[in-house]
Every structure is written in structure tokens, then in C-alpha cells.
C-alpha positions in Angstrom: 0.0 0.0 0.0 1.1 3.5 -0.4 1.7 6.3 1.8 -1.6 7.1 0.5 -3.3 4.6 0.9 -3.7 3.2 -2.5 -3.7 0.1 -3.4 -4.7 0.6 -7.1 -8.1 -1.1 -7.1 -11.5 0.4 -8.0 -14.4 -1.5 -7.8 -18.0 -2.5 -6.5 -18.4 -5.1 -3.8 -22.5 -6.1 -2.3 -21.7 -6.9 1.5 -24.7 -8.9 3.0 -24.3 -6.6 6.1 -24.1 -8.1 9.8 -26.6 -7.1 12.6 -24.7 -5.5 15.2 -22.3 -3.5 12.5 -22.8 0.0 11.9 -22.3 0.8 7.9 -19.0 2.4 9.0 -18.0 -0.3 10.9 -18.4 -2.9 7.0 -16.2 0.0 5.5 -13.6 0.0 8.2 -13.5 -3.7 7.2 -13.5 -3.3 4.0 -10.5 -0.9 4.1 -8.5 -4.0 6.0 -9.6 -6.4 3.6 -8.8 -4.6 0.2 -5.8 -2.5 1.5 -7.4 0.7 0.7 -8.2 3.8 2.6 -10.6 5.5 -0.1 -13.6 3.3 0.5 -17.3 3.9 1.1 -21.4 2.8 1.1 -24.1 3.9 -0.6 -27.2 3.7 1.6 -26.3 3.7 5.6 -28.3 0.5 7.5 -28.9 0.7 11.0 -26.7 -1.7 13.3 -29.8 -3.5 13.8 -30.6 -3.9 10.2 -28.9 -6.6 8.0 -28.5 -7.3 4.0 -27.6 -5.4 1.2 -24.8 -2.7 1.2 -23.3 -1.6 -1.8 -19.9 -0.7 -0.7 -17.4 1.2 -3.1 -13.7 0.8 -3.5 -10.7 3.6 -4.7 -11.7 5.7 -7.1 -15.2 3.9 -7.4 -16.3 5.9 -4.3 -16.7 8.9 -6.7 -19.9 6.9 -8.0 -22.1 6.6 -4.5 -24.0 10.4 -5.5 -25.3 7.8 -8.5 -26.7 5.3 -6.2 -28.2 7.4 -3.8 -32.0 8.0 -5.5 -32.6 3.9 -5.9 -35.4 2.5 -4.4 -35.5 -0.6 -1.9 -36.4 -3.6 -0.9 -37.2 -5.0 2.9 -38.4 -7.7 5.0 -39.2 -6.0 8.5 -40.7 -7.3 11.5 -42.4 -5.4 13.3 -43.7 -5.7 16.6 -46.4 -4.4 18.6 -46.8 -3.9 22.2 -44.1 -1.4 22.9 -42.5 1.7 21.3 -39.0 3.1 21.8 -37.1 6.2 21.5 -35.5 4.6 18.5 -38.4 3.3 16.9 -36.5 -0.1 16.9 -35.6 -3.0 19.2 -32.2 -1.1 19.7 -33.6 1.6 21.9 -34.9 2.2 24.9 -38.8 1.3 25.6 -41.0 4.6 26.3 -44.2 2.9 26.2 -46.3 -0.4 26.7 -49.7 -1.2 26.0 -51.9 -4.4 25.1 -52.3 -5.7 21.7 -55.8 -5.8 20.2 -57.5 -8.8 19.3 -57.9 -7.2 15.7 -54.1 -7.4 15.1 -53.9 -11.0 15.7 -56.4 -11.6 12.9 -54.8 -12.4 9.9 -57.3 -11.0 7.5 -57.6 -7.9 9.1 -53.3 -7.5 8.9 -52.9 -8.5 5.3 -55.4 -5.7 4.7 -54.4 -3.0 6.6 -50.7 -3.8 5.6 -51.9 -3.7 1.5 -53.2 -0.2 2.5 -49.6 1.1 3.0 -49.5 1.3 -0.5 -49.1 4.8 -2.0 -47.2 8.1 -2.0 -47.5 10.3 1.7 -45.2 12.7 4.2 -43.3 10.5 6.9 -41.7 12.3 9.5 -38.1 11.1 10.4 -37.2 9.0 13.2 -35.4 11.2 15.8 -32.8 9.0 16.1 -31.7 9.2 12.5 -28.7 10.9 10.4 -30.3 13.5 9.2 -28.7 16.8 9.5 -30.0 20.2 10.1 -28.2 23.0 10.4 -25.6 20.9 10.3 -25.7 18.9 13.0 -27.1 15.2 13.0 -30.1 14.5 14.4 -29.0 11.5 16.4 -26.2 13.4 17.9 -28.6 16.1 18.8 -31.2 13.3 20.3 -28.4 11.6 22.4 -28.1 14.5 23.9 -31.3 15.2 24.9 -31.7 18.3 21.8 -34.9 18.4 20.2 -34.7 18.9 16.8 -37.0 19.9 14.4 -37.4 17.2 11.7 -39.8 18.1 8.7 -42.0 15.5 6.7 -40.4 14.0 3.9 -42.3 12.9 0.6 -42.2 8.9 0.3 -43.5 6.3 -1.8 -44.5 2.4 -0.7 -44.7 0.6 -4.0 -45.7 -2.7 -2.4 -46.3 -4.5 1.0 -46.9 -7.9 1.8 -48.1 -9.7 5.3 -45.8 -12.3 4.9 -46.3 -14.2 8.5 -47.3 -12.8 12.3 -47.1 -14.7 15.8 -46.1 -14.0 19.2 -42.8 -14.0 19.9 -41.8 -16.2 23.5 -38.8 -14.1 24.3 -40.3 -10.8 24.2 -44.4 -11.5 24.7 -44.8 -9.0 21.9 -46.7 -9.5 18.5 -45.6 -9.5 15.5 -46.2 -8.9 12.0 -43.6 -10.0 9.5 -44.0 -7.7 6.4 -42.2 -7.1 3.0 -42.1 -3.2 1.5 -41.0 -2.2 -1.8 -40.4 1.6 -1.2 -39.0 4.8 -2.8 -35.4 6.6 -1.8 -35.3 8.0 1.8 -37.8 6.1 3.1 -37.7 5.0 7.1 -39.0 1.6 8.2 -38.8 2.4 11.5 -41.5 4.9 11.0 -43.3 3.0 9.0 -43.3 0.8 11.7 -43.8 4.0 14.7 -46.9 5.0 12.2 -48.8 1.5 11.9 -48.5 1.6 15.8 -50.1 5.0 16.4 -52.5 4.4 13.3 -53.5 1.0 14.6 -54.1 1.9 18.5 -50.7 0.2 19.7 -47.1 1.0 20.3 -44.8 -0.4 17.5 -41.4 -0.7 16.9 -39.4 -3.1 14.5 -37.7 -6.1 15.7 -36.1 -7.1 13.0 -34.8 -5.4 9.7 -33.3 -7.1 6.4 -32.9 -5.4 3.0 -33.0 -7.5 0.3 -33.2 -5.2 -2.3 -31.4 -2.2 -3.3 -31.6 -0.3 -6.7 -30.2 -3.2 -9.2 -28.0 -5.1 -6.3 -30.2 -8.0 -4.7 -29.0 -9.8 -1.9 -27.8 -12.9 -3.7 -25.3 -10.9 -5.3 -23.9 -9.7 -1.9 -20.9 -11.9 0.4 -20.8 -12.1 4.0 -17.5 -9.9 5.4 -16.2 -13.9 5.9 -16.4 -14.5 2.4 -15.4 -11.0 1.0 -12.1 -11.7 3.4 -11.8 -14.8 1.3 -11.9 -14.3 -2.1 -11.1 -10.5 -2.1 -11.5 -8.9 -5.8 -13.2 -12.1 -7.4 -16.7 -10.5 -5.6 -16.8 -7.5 -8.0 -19.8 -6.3 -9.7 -20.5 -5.0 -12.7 -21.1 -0.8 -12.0 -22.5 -0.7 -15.5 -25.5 -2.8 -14.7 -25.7 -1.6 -11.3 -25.8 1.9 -12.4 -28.4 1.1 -14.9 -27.6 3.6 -17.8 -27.2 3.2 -21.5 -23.3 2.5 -22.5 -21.1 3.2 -25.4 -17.6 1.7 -26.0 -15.2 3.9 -26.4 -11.9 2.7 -28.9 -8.8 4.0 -28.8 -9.1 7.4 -30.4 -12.6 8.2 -28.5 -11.0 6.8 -25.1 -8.1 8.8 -25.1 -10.1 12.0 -25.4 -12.6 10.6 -22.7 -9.4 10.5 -20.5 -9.1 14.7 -20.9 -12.7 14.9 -20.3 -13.2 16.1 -23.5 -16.7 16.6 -24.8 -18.3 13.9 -27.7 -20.4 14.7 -30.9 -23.8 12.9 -30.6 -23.0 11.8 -33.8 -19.6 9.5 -33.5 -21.7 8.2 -30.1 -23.5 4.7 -30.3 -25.4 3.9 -27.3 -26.3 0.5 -26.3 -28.4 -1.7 -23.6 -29.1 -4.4 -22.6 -32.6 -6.4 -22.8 -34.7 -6.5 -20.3 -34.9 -10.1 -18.9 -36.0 -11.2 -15.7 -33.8 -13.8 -13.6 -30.8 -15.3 -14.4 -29.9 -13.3 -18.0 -30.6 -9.7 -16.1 -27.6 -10.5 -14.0 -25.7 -11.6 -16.4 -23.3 -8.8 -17.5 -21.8 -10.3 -20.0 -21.8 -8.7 -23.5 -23.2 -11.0 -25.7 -26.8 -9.8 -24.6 -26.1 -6.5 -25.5 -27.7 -4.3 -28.1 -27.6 -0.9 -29.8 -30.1 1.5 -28.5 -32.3 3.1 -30.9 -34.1 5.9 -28.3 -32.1 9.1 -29.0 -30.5 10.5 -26.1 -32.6 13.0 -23.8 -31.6 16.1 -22.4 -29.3 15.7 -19.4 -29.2 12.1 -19.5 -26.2 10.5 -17.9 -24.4 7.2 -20.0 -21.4 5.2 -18.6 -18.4 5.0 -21.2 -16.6 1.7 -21.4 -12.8 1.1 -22.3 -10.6 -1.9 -22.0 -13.4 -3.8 -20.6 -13.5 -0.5 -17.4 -15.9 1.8 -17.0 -13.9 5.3 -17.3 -16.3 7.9 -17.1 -19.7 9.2 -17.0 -20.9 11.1 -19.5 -24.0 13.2 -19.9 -26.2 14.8 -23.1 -26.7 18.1 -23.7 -29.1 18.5 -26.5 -28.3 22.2 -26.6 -25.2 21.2 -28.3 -25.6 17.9 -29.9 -22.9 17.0 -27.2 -22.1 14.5 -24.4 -19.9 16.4 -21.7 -17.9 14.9 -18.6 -19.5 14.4 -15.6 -17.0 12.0 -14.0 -13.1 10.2 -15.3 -12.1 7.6 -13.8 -8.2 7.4 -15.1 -7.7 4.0 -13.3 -10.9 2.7 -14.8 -13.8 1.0 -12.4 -13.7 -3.0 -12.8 -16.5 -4.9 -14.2 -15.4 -8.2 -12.5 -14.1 -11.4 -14.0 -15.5 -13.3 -16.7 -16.9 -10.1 -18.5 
């Protein structure tokens, strides 16, 4: 490693996150692991949460503002009977009360859990990382601040009552639910709001992504594994990323490298086809195809050299042009076998 603390990579790992971890904690691991200082995520889970964490590597951490507006995927338990400062199983409890009949009755669950679907305001947990005025709101609730968190816009695209039962440990209900949901979205007040719309404290028990923009949780290693076989658990950042592609030769790459700007018309974009399963994962290029959608205003393509993804590009109809939004001299890797 250098004095730096470069070790030359730059790449895209999915970490099936530990509960227990903070996201901080899987990149100071990750900065053991791959010998590199410059590492990051891109979508912070609480300690108690597990699953999917996109974590970036070297010069790849430039590419974490791209993955910041996906939506996500969950399977959250959430139980009833108590609420906490933290609106999960990781806080303190402020309140108890008994659990209605109704919410034991399965029909009545799987409907009032369907009824999450749809766009509405959610107010922020307190404990959260949110920052206003600069300071984080955790930091500020730790301290016993009050800060004055303001609703946030949010989508649930789908929810499922996937199971419900009483757990023996705790003597508190539970529903077991999966939500498909848009950027910047809280379970935990999802879970804080079904409690206060339903009559009873809540709070979730348990939290697992499965889901996150393009990355699913079969794709992601355990910190174990990621220890094991190091580089071999790349990912492809062209179909994570989920733009159109071009690729470059040698002339067009070299004036990528200088950031220089491309005529529309020496530009071929291409894609791949949408196929569920197996062939989307696949990020080989034999499914690839050209594009025939012109390119709209402002839209952002990923340029590929030597088998690397060395810049981001975006089109400015204005001029007919694609300009620089991002270089990557090293190049990001797409993995093995691509």
C-alpha cells in the first residue's frame, strides 16, 4: 500500500451486512480487507438492520452520489406492544400497552398492511442521520436536543403480510411484512406510524434489506467470504448503475481520458434487454444491443474502455454534445469473466 493509501483497485463489492455493525464499521472492514483507505457505502443500514450494502472501493467511491436516488427492498418485523425512542428494538422502551385482538387476525393485517401502498409525508425518526443546520439529528437526540425534523415525501410501491405470531422471548406480537419503497424512506416509522394508526405501540424487531436499486441480496458476500476471495466478488457498475453504455476505442478513449466533450453523432449507445432472472444478472456482452431511443436532455451514459468503465458522460441537447461528468483514469472494474 502507499503512503496514501492506495492500493490501485476500484471496484463495487454487495456486503450482506451483519446485525450488530454499523455501515462504518463494514467499510472500516473493508478498508482491511482490500488495502485501501478510499472506501465507502451507498445507503447507511442501522446496526440492527442486516443485508444489502453496496460498498465502493478507490476511485469507485466517486460513484455513491449515482446510487443514492434507488429504491429498496425489505423484509421488517415489526412488533407491537411497545414503542421506543428509537423506533426499533435497539432503543430504549418509552411505552407499553396491550395488543388488540384485531391485530392477531390475519385477514384484518394483510389488509391494513396492503393499505400502506401509495405516496404520503413521513416524518423522520429522531434517532436518525439526518442533519439540520448541520448537525445530525441522532447526535442532537443523544443528547437530549430536540430537533425539528420536517416530513419527507415517500412512496410504498408494495407491501406484503408475509407471517405474524407472538414471539416467547419478548411476549410481543408481531407482524412480518415485505415493503418495496421509494429513496429515503424510514422503516422504522413506518413501523412508529402503523403503531399510532393502529391503536398500539410499534417498533421493529427485526430489519433485512433484500433489495437495493439493481443489487439484490444474492449478489452480496458475507464480510467472511469478502475476506476470502477478495476482488473475485466484483460487480459489474455498468449494470448496477443502470444507464445506456457506449464503447469507447482507442481514439474516443483517449479524449474521454481529458474529459473532453463527444459529438452525438460519433456516439452509439447501447443496452441491454430486459430479462427477468438469471440473463438480467448476467453482465456479459453477448446480450447487449444498440439502442435506438435518442438520447434526452441531461441524461447521464457510462463509457466503457478496456473492458472498465472510465467515465460518466451526460447529453446536452443544446449542443448535440455528451460532456464529462466524471473520469475515472484507473478505470472501475467490471469483474471477472466479462
Amino acid at each position: 500500500m502507499s503512503k496514501r493509501g492506495e492500493s490501485g483497485l476500484s471496484l463495487l463489492v454487495g456486503v450482506d451486512k451483519p446485525a450488530g455493525m454499523s455501515s462504518h464499521d463494514v467499510v472500516n472492514r473493508c478498508r482491511c480487507i482490500f488495502g485501501e483507505r478510499r472506501v465507502g457505502h451507498t445507503g447507511t443500514l442501522d446496526p440492527l438492520a442486516t443485508g444489502c450494502l453496496l460498498i465502493c472501493v478507490g476511485p469507485a467511491t466517486r460513484l455513491d452520489a449515482y446510487f443514492t436516488g434507488h429504491d429498496k427492498c425489505y423484509q421488517v418485523r415489526v412488533a407491537f406492544g411497545a414503542a421506543t425512542d428509537t423506533d426499533d428494538a435497539a432503543g430504549q422502551v418509552t411505552r407499553t400497552a396491550p395488543v388488540p385482538d384485531e391485530l392477531k387476525d390475519e385477514d384484518f393485517a394483510r389488509k391494513f398492511v396492503a393499505g400502506l401502498v401509495g405516496k404520503s409525508n413521513q416524518l423522520p425518526p429522531v434517532y436518525s442521520a439526518l442533519k439540520v443546520n448541520g448537525k445530525k439529528a441522532c447526535d442532537e437526540a443523544r443528547k437530549g436536543n430536540v430537533i425539528d425534523l420536517q416530513p419527507r415525501a415517500i412512496e410504498v410501491y408494495q407491501a406484503q403480510l408475509l407471517g405474524m405470531g407472538a414471539d416467547p422471548e419478548s411476549d410481543l406480537f408481531y407482524w412480518d411484512v415485505f415493503l418495496h419503497v421509494s429513496k429515503g424512506t424510514y422503516i422504522r416509522s413506518i413501523a412508529r406510524d402503523m403503531g399510532l394508526n393502529l391503536g398500539c405501540p410499534a417498533h421493529v424487531a427485526e430489519l433485512r434489506r433484500t433489495q437495493a436499486g439493481a443489487l439484490s441480496l444474492d449478489e452480496c458476500v458475507s464480510l467472511e467470504t469478502l475476506e476470502e476471495i477478495g476482488t473475485r466478488a466484483t460487480l459489474d457498475p455498468i449494470r448496477l448503475l443502470g444507464y445506456r453504455f457506449l464503447f469507447a476505442d482507442e481514439a474516443m478513449a483517449a479524449k474521454v481520458a481529458n474529459g473532453n466533450p463527444l459529438r452525438a453523432s460519433d456516439v452509439q449507445l447501447c443496452c441491454r434487454p430486459h430479462h427477468g432472472g438469471e440473463a438480467a444478472m448476467c453482465a456479459c456482452t453477448s446480450g447487449v444491443r444498440p439502442s435506438t431511443e435518442p438520447p434526452a436532455d441531461g441524461e447521464v451514459v457510462c463509457v466503457v474502455a478496456a473492458n472498465k468503465l472510465v467515465a460518466l458522460y451526460a447529453y446536452e441537447e443544446r449542443r448535440r454534445q455528451f460532456r464529462s461528468r466524471c473520469v475515472f483514469p484507473v478505470g472501475v472494474s467490471r469483474g471477472e469473466g466479462i
